[in-house]
C-alpha positions, 0 to 999 in steps of 0.5 A, a space after each residue: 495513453 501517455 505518461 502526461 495524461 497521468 497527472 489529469 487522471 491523478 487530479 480527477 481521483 484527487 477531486 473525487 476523492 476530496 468529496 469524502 476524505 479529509 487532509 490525507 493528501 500524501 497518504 491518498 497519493 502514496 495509495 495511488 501510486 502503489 496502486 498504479 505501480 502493482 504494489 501492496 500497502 501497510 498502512 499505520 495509525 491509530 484507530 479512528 484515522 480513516 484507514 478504512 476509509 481511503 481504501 473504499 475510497 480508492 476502490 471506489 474510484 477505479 471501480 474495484 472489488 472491494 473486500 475487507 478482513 478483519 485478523 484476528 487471534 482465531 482467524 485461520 488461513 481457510 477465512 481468507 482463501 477459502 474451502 472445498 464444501 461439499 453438495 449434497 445434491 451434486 455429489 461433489 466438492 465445490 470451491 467456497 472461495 474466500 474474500 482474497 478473490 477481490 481486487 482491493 483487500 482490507 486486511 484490518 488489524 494484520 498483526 492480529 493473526 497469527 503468523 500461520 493465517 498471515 502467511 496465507 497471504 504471501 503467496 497472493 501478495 506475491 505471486 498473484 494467485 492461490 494454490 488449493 488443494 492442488 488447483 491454482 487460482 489466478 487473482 483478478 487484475 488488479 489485485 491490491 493488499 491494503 493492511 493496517 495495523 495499530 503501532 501504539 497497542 501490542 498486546 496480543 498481536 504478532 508482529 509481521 515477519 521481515 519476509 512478510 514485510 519486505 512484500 509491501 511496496 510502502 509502509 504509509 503512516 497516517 497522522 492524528 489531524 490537525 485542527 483545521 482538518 479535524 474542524 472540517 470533518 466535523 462541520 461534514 459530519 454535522 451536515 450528515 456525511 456518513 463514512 458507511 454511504 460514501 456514494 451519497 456525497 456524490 463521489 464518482 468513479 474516475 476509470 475503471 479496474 479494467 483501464 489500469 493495465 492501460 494506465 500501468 502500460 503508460 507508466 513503463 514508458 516513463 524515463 529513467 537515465 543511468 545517474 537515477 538508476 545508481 543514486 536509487 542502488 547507492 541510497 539501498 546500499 546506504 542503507 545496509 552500511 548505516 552504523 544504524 541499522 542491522 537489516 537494511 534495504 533489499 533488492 526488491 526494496 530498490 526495485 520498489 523505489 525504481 518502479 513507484 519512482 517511475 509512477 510518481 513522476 507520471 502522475 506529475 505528469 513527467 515522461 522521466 523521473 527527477 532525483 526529487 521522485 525517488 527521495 519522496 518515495 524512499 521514505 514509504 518504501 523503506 520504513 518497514 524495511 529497516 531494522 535499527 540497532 538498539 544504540 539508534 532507538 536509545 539515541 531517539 532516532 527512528 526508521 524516517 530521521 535514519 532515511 533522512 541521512 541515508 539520503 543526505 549522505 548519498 550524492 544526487 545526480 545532476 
């Protein structure tokens, strides 16, 4: 496969995906490329957003296990990675594993759970694999994290820890509606589209779990010159010299950029990547990422207005 025929792949997964989801366009694109590019997501918004939605959406799409967990307060660390049961009628220990063996995870509400359970997931999220008792466990490829969490109501829940956050590859806000988009859903609902059968409306698979290597295959022979490579390092290192910000961009948040920039400009079904890749994808691969000072949020700026003149500081390559 070529990185051009990314782009008919991606308009496939649009038109399938259109079926069932409604005025979520980036957010849907955003999903795709981290999925493409071997990332993890943070998805925010209020409940009732289709959060959920879009990611049974998407594992239905490449044909992916799906799971979903949802955090809570009491939840432990053995809920999501699974136990060693004993059998009586063996006599021995088995491997009761948990529902982190899938391809696509919703973990619903992370900042739900305690830091312990949430730590859980690091290790799978980073490494790919699961460490039991002393057996390792490899994950099923692909392996995704969809996380979601509420950004209006905190009580009772735990905020993720930087080290945590810094493993997403995007942090995607998904919007109230419009009125446009929000009349279509309900004239859909009103003809009997249920969000829990989403096959009935005919959605169909596009390429399969197992097609995606060949896919991300494709994806490492996209492009990228010297001048992309120091504008995406000089955007990280603004970011860390901001008289905005305390904590700025990593270096896995650079390599983030370099990567899903290279996955977005096949998925426009380019074999090189433009300044205009990166900025799009700076937005969502830095928002989690940056911690501002108190004099910028007293000032009403938040992590996207602060992006936004990083990016206007750096100069972009001709």
């Amino acid at each position: 496969m070529q990185p051009g025929n990314l782009r008919t792949l991606y308009q496939h997964l649009r038109t399938e995906a259109d079926k069932v989801l409604v005025g979520l366009e980036e957010p849907f694109e955003l999903m795709v490329t981290a999925l493409l590019t071997g990332g993890h997501v943070l998805l925010e918004g209020v409940p009732g957003t289709a959060k959920t939605l879009m990611a049974k959406t998407l594992a239905h799409l490449v044909q992916a296990g799906f799971s979903r967990i949802q955090f809570t307060p009491d939840l432990m660390p053995s809920d999501i990675l699974g136990t060693s049961v004993f059998d009586l009628t063996s006599g021995r220990f088995y491997l009761k594993k948990g529902p982190i063996f899938t391809q696509i995870l919703l973990a619903d509400e992370i900042n739900r759970a305690p830091a312990k359970t949430q730590s859980a997931l690091l290790e799978a999220m980073e490494e790919r694999q699961v460490n039991l008792e002393g057996e390792r466990h490899v994950l099923e490829y692909p392996f995704m994290v969809v996380a979601t969490q509420n950004p209006i109501e905190y009580e009772g829940t735990y905020p993720l820890p930087e080290a945590q956050l810094d493993r997403f590859l995007f942090k995607i806000l998904v919007p109230y509606s419009s009125h446009e988009v929000e009349m279509e859903v309900l004239r859909r609902y009103h003809q009997g589209f249920d969000s829990h059968d989403i096959v009935a409306t005919g959605i169909q698979p596009v390429v399969s779990a197992a097609a995606l290597a060949e896919v991300r295959q494709a994806i490492t022979q996209v492009t990228v010159e010297e001048g992309i490579l120091t504008y995406v390092a000089h955007i990280a290192a603004a970011s860390r010299q901001s008289p905005d910000v305390t904590l700025g961009a990593s270096t896995r948040a650079a390599t983030h950029v370099l990567l899903a920039s290279k996955t977005f400009a096949a998925l426009q079904g380019r074999d090189y990547v433009v300044p205009d890749d990166v900025k799009f994808v700076v937005p969502a691969a830095f928002r989690h990422r940056l911690i501002l000072k108190p004099e910028a949020e007293i000032e009403g700026l938040d992590a996207d207005a602060v992006i936004q003149r990083l990016l206007g500081t750096v100069e972009v390559p001709r």
